[in-house]
VEXTI-477225 format. One line per field, with one value per residue (C-alpha): x, y negated, z negated; chain; residue in three letters. Coordinates in Angstrom, 1 decimal. Example, Ala and Ser with C-alpha at 12.3 -4.5 7.8 and 13.67 -1.06 7.14 Angstrom:
BEGIN
px <- [12.3;13.7]
py <- [4.5;1.1]
pz <- [-7.8;-7.1]
mol <- [A;A]
type <- [ala;ser]
! end
This chain:
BEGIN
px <- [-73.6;-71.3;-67.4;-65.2;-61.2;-59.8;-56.4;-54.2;-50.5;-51.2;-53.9;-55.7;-56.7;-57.4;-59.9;-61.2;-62.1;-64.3;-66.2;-66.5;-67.5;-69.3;-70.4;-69.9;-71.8;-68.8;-67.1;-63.3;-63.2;-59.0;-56.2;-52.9;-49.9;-48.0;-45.5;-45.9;-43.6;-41.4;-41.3;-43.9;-46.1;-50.1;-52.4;-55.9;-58.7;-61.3;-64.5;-68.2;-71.8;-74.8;-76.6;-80.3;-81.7;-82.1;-84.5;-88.0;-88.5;-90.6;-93.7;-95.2;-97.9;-101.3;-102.4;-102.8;-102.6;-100.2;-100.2;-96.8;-94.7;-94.0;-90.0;-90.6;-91.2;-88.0;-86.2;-87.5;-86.5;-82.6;-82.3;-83.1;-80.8;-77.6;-79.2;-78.7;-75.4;-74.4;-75.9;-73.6;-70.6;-70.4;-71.2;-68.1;-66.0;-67.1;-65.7;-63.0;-61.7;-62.3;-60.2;-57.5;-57.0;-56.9;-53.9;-52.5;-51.9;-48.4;-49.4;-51.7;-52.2;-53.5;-55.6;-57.5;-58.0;-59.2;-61.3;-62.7;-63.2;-65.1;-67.4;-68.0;-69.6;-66.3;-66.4;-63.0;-61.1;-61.5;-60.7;-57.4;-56.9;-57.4;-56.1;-52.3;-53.5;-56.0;-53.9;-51.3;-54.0;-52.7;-55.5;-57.2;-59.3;-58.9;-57.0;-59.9;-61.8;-61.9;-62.1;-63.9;-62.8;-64.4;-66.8;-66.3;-68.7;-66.5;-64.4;-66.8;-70.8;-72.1;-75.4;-75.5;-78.5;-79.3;-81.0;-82.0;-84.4;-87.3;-86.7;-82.8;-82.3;-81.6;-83.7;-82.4;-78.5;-79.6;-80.3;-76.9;-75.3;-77.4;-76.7;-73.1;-72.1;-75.0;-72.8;-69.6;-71.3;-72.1;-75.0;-77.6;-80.9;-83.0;-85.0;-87.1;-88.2;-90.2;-93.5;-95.7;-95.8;-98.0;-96.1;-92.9;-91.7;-93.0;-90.0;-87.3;-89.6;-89.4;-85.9;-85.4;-87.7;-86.0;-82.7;-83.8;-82.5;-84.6;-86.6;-88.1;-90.3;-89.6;-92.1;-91.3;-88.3;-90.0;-89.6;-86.2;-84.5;-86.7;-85.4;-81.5;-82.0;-83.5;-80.8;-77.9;-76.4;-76.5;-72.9;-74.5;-77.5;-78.6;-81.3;-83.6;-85.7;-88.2;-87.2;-87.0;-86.3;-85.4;-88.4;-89.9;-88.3;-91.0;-90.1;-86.2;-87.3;-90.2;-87.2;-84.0;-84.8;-85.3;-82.1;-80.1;-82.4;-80.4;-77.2;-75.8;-72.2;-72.3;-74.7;-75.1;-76.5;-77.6;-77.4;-79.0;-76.4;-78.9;-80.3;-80.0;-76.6;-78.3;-81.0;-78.0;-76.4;-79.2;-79.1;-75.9;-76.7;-79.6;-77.6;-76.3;-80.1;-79.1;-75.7;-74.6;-71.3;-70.8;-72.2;-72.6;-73.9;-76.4;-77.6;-74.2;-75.6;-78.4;-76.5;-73.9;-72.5;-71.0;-68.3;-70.5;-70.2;-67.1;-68.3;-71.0;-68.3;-66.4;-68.8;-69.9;-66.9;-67.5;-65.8;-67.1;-68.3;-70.5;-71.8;-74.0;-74.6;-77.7;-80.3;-78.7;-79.0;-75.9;-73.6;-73.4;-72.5;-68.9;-66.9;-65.2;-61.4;-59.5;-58.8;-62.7;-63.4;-60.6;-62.5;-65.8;-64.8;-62.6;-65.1;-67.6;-65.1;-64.7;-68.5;-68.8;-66.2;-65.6]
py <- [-118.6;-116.9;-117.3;-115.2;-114.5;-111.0;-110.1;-107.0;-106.5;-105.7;-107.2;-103.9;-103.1;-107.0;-106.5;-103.7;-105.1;-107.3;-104.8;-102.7;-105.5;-107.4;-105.0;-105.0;-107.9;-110.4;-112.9;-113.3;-117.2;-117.2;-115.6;-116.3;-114.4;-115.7;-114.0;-112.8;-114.0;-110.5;-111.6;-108.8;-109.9;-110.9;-111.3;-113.8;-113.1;-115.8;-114.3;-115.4;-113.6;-115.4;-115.4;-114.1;-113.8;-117.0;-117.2;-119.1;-122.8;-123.1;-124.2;-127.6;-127.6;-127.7;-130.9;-133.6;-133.1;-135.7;-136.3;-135.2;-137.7;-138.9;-138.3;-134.7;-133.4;-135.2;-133.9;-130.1;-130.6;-132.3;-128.7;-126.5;-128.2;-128.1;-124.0;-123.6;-125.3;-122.8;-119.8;-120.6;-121.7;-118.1;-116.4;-117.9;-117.4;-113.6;-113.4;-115.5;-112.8;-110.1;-111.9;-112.3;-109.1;-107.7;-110.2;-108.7;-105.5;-105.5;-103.6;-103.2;-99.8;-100.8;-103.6;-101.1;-98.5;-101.7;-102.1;-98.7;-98.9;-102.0;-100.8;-97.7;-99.8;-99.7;-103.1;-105.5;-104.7;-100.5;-100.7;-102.6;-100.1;-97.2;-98.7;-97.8;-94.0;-93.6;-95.0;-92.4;-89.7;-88.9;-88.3;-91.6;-92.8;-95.3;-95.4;-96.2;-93.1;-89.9;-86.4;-83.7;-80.4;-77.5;-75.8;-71.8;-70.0;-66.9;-67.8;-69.4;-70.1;-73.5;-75.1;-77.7;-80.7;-81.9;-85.1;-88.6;-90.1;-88.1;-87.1;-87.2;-83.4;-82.5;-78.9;-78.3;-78.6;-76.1;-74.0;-74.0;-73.6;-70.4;-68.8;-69.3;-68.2;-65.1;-64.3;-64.1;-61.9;-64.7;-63.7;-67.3;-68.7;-71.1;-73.4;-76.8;-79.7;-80.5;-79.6;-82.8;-83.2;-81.2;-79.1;-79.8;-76.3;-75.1;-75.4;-74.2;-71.4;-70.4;-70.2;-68.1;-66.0;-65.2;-65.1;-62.4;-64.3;-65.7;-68.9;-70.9;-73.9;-76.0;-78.7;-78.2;-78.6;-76.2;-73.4;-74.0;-71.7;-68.3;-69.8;-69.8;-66.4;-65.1;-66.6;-65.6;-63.0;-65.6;-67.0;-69.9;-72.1;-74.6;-77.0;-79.1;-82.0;-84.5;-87.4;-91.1;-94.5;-97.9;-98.9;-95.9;-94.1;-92.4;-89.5;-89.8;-90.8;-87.9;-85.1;-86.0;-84.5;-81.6;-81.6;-82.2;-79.0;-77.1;-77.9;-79.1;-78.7;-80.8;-83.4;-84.7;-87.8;-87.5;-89.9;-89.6;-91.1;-92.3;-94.9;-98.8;-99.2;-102.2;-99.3;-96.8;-99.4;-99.7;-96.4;-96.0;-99.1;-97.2;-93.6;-94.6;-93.2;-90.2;-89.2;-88.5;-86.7;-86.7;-87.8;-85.6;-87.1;-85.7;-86.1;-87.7;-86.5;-89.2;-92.3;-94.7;-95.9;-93.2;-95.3;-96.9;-93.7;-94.8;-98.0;-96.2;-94.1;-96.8;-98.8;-95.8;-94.4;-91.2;-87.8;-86.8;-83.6;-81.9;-83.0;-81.8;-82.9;-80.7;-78.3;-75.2;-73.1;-72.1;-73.7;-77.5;-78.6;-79.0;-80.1;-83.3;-84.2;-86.6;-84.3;-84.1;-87.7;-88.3;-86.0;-87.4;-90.9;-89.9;-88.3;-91.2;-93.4;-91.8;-91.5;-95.3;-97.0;-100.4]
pz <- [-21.9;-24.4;-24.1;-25.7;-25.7;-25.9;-25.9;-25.7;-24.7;-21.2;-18.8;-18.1;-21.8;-22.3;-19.1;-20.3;-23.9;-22.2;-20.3;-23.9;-25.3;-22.9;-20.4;-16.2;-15.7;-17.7;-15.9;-16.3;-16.8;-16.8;-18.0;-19.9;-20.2;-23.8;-26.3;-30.0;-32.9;-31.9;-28.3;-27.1;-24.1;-24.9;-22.3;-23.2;-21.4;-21.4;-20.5;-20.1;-20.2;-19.4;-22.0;-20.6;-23.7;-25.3;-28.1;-27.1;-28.6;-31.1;-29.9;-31.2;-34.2;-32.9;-35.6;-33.6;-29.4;-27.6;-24.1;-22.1;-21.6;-18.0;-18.4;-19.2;-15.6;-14.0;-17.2;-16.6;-12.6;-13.6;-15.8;-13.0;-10.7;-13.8;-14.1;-10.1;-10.5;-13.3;-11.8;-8.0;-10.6;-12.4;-9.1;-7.7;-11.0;-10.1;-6.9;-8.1;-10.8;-8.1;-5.4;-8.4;-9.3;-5.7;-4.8;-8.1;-5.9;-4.6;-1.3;1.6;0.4;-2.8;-1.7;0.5;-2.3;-4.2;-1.7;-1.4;-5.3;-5.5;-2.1;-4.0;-7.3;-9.4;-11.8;-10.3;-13.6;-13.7;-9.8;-10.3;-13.2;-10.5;-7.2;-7.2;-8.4;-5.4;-3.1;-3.1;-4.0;-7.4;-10.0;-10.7;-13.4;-15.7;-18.4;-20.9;-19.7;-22.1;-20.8;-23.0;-23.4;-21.5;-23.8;-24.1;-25.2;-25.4;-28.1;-30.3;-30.4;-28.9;-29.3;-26.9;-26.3;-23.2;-23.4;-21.1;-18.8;-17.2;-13.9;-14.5;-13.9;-17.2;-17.1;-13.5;-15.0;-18.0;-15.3;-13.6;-16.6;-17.8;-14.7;-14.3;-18.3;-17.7;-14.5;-16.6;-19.0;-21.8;-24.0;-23.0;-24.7;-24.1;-26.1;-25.1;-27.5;-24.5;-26.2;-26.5;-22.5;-20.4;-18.7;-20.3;-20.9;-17.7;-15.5;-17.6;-19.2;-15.4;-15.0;-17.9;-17.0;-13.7;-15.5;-18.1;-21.0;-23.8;-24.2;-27.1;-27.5;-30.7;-31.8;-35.6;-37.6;-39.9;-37.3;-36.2;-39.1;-37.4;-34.0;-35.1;-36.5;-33.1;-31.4;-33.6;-31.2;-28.6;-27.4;-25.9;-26.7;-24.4;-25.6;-22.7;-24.3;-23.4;-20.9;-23.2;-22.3;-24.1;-23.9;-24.9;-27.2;-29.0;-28.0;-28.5;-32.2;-32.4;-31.3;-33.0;-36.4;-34.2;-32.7;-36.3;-37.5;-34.5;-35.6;-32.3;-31.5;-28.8;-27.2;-23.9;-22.5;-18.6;-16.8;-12.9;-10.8;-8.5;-11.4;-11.6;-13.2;-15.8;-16.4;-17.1;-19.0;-21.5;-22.3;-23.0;-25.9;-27.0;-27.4;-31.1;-32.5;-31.0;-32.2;-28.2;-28.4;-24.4;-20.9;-18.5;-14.9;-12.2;-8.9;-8.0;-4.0;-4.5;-4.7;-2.5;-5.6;-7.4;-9.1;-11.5;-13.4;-14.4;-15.2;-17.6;-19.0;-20.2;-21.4;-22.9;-24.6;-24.7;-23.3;-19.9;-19.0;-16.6;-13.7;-10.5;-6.9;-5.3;-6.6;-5.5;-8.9;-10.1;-7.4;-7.2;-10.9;-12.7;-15.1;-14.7;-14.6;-13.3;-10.3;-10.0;-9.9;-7.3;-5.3;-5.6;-4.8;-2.0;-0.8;-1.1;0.4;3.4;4.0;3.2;5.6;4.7]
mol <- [A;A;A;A;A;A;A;A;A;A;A;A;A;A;A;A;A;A;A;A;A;A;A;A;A;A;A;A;A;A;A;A;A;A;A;A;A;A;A;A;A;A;A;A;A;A;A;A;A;A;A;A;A;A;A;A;A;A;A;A;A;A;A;A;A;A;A;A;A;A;A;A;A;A;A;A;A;A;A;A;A;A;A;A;A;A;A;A;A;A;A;A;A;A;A;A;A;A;A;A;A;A;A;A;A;A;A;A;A;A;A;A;A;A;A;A;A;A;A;A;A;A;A;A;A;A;A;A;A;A;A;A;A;A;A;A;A;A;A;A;A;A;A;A;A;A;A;A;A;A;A;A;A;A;A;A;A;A;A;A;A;A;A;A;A;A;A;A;A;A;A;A;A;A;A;A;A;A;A;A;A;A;A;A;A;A;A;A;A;A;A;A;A;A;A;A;A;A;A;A;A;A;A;A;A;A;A;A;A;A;A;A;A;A;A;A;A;A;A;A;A;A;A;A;A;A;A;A;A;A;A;A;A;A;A;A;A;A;A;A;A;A;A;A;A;A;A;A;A;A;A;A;A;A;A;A;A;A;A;A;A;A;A;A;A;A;A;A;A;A;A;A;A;A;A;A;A;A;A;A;A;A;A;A;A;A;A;A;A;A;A;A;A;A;A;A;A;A;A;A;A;A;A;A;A;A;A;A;A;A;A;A;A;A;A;A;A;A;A;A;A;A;A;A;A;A;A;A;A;A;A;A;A;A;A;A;A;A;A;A;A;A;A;A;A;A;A;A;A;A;A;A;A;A]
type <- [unk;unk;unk;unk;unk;unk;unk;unk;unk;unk;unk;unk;unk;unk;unk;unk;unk;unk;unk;unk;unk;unk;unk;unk;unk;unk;unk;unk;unk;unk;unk;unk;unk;unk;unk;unk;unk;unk;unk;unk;unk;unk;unk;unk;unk;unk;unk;unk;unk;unk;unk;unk;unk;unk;unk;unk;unk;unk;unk;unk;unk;unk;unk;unk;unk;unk;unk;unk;unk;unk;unk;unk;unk;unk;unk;unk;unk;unk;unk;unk;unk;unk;unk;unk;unk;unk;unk;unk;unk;unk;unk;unk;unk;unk;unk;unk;unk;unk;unk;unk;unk;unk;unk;unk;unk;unk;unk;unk;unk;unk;unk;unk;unk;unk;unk;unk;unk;unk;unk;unk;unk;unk;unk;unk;unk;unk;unk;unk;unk;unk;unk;unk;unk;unk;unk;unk;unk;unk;unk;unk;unk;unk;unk;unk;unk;unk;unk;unk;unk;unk;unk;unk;unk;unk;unk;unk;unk;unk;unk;unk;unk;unk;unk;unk;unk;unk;unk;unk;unk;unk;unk;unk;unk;unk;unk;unk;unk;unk;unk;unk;unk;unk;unk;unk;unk;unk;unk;unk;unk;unk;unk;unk;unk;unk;unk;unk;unk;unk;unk;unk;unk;unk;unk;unk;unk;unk;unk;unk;unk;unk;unk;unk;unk;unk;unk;unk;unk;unk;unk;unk;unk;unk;unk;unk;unk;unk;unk;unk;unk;unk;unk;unk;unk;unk;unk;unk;unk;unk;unk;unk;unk;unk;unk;unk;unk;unk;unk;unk;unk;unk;unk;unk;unk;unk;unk;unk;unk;unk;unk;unk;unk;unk;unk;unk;unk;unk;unk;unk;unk;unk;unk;unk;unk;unk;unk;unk;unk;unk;unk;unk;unk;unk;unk;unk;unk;unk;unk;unk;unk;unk;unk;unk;unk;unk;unk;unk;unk;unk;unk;unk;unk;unk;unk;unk;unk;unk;unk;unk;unk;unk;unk;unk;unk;unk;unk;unk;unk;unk;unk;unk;unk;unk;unk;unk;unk;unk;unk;unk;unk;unk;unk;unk;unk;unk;unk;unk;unk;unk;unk;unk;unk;unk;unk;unk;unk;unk;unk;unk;unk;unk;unk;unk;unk;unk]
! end
């Protein structure tokens, strides 16, 4: 298990250090409230993460064979029973920090936007950050979160990369988003690095297609100087990819010179809102090979647990920015604010009573 101390000057940005740093599945261990040599407040946060990972022991040398020794097996049973111990110690600790911070709350009112938070997959320390906000139903986020800036394609060209897991409805949102700038009279292409899977550009080749607006496939970086000279009247480029994983990330690797050839202004990592929040989690370490610029989140209609989008977008670190909930094509997608996300979980709150 690794232990760790962060501190800040208030006990939300100590918090959420550790979940930067540590991620949503840290345990607040204690915390201390002290004063600098100037008399400012510091909060300590002590923190744990079990640590999962533990290298393997090195297995004995094969020279000469010995017998195992008798103590061995009661030794082996004793460190299961100290691991049991440990595991119901730090799931205790866990409920401990959550119990903590909801007391913190000076009100009923808060407590019960608290609880709302944590029921809709919030981590304890963002959902003490957000209770006081959602309680009286200003704009709530956490403080930690960044908003991007709306993208307009009428004042200035964009070339903008859509990329994540397959299945996460990155081609679907391309298609919203074609629709609604064609509607407002914004010149859109399309282009796909989708190439190496069967069928890959099938799908979006479709949609533009019904659109009227033009399409490209890209498999070389030699051919993406013809494809930006095609596309140069073009206010808005929006670029699908193929779907990629952690652990395997062939294809991540296989497209990115691709993407650099585009000259992306902006680049969005998609997260499915219906995924495994560890799975999303692993992404999000994995999205440094990529250069992601932003996260954009879908199928926020497929999931009970919406608010571990904020928990991914802190983690994260980066600026939010679209979103969709249904396949309606162009209806159903956003951009999000604070006034958005307030609206999303108040809305998932009052479908999920406590």
């Amino acid at each position: 298990m690794r232990i760790k101390v962060f501190t800040a000057p208030h006990l939300h940005e100590a918090l959420s250090k550790v979940r930067k740093d540590m991620g949503p599945e840290a345990l607040i261990l204690d915390r201390q409230q002290s004063k600098d040599a100037s008399g400012n407040t510091l909060w300590h946060v002590h923190a744990a993460l079990d640590s999962a990972g533990a290298a393997p022991t090195k297995p004995a040398t094969a020279a000469v064979a010995h017998p195992p020794a008798p103590e061995s097996a009661p030794a082996s049973k004793q460190v299961d029973v100290t691991i049991r111990r440990l595991e119901r110690l730090v799931e205790g600790l866990g409920n401990k920090e959550s119990a903590s911070l909801r007391q913190a709350l000076s009100g009923i009112a808060e407590q019960d936007a608290f609880d709302h938070l944590s029921k809709l997959g919030i981590a304890a320390s963002h959902a003490f950050d957000m209770a006081v906000d959602f309680s009286l139903r200003n704009p709530t986020a956490s403080k930690t979160i960044r908003w991007g800036k709306r993208i307009n394609p009428g004042q200035q060209r964009h070339t903008v990369l859509f990329t994540g897991p397959a299945g996460c409805g990155k081609s679907t949102l391309i298609a919203k988003l074609a629709a609604h700038y064609s509607m407002k009279g914004i010149r859109v292409a399309l282009l796909s690095t989708d190439t190496e899977r069967m069928g890959g550009l099938d799908s979006l080749k479709a949609y533009a297609n019904t659109l009227g607006v033009p399409f490209f496939p890209l498999n070389k970086v030699s051919d993406a100087a013809n494809i930006l000279r095609q596309t140069q009247s073009a206010q808005l480029l929006l670029i699908d990819s193929e779907g990629w994983s952690p652990r395997r990330d062939i294809g991540l690797r296989r497209q990115t010179g691709l993407w650099d050839a585009m000259q992306c202004t902006e680049r969005f990592l998609v997260l499915p809102a219906n995924m495994d929040e560890e799975d999303g989690m692993q992404l999000l370490a994995h999205n440094t090979a990529s250069s992601m610029t932003h996260l954009a989140f879908s199928k926020l209609d497929e999931t009970q647990k919406p608010g571990k989008i904020v928990n991914w977008s802190i983690v994260a670190g980066m600026p939010l920015g679209y979103c969709s909930f249904g396949p309606e094509v162009p209806e159903q997608m956003g951009w999000l604010t604070d006034q958005a996300l307030t609206a999303l979980l108040s809305k998932a709150s009052r479908e999920t009573p406590l």
